[in-house]
NUFI-400689 format. One line per field, with one value per residue (C-alpha): residue in one letter; x, y, z. Coordinates in Angstrom, 2 decimals, always signed. Layout:
<recs>
rest: A_...
c1: X_...
c2: Y_...
c3: Z_...
</recs>
This chain:
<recs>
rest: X_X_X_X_X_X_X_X_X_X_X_X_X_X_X_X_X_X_X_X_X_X_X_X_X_X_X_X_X_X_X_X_X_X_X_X_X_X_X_X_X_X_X_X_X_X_X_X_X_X_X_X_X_X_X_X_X_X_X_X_X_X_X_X_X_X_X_X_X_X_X_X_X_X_X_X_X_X_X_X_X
c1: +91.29_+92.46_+93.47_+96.94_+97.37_+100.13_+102.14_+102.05_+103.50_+106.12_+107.49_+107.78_+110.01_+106.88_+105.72_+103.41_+101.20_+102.74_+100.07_+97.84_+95.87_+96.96_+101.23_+100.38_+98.72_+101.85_+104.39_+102.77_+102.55_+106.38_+107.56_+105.08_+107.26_+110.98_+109.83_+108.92_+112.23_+114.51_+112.77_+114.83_+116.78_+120.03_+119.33_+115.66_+116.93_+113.49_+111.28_+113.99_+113.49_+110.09_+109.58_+112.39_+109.94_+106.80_+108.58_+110.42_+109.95_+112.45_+115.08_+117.68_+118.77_+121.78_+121.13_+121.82_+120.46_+121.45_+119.39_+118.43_+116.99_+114.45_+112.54_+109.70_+107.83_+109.83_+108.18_+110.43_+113.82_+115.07_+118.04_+119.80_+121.14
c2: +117.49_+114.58_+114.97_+113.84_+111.45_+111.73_+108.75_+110.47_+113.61_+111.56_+109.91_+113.30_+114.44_+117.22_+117.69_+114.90_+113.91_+110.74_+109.56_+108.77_+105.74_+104.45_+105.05_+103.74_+100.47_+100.20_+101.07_+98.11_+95.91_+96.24_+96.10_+92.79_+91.16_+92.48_+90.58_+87.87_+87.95_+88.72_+85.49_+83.54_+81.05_+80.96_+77.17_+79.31_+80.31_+79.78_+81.75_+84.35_+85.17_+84.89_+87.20_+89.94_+88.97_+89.96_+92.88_+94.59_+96.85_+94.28_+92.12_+89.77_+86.49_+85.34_+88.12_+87.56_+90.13_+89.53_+89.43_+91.99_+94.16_+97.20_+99.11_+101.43_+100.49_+98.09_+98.84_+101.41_+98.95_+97.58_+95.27_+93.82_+90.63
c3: +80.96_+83.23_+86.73_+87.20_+89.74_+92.89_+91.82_+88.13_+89.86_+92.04_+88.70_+87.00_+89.92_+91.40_+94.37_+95.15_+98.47_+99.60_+101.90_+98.72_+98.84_+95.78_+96.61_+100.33_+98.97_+96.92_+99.17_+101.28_+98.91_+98.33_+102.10_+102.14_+99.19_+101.06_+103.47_+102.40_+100.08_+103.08_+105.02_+102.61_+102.73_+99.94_+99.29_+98.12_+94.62_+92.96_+95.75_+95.94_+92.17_+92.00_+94.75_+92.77_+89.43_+91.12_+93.36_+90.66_+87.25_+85.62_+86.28_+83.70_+84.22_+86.65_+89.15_+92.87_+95.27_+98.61_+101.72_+103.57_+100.43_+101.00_+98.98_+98.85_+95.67_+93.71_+90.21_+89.46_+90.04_+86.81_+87.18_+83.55_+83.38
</recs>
């Protein structure tokens, strides 16, 4: 039998232990990239959706997200076109 993991639990809506290592690193990782993205400029279309690309679960074509934008892991975001 495998041990389920925290961020398993947190996706399945349980009670989970958010100070994991593994949901901190990621929760860090994704303030790191709203940063970044919210540094934009708007004349940064390319950087801005690369940043949303790399940030995100998914995201379609044509979208505009607005500066500022925060989130605490990113992965589970999916945006359609």
């Amino acid at each position: 039998m495998t041990a389920v993991t925290e961020k398993e639990k947190m996706l399945a809506g349980e009670l989970y232990l958010p100070g994991d290592p593994q949901l901190k690193a990621q929760r860090k990782r994704a303030r790191h990239l709203a940063r970044a993205y919210n540094l934009t400029d708007a004349d940064e279309p390319e950087r801005r959706a690369a940043i949303l690309n790399e940030l995100l679960g998914g995201i379609g074509a044509d979208v505009i997200v607005e500066p500022p934008f925060f989130c605490d892991y990113g992965s589970n975001i999916f945006i359609g076109d």
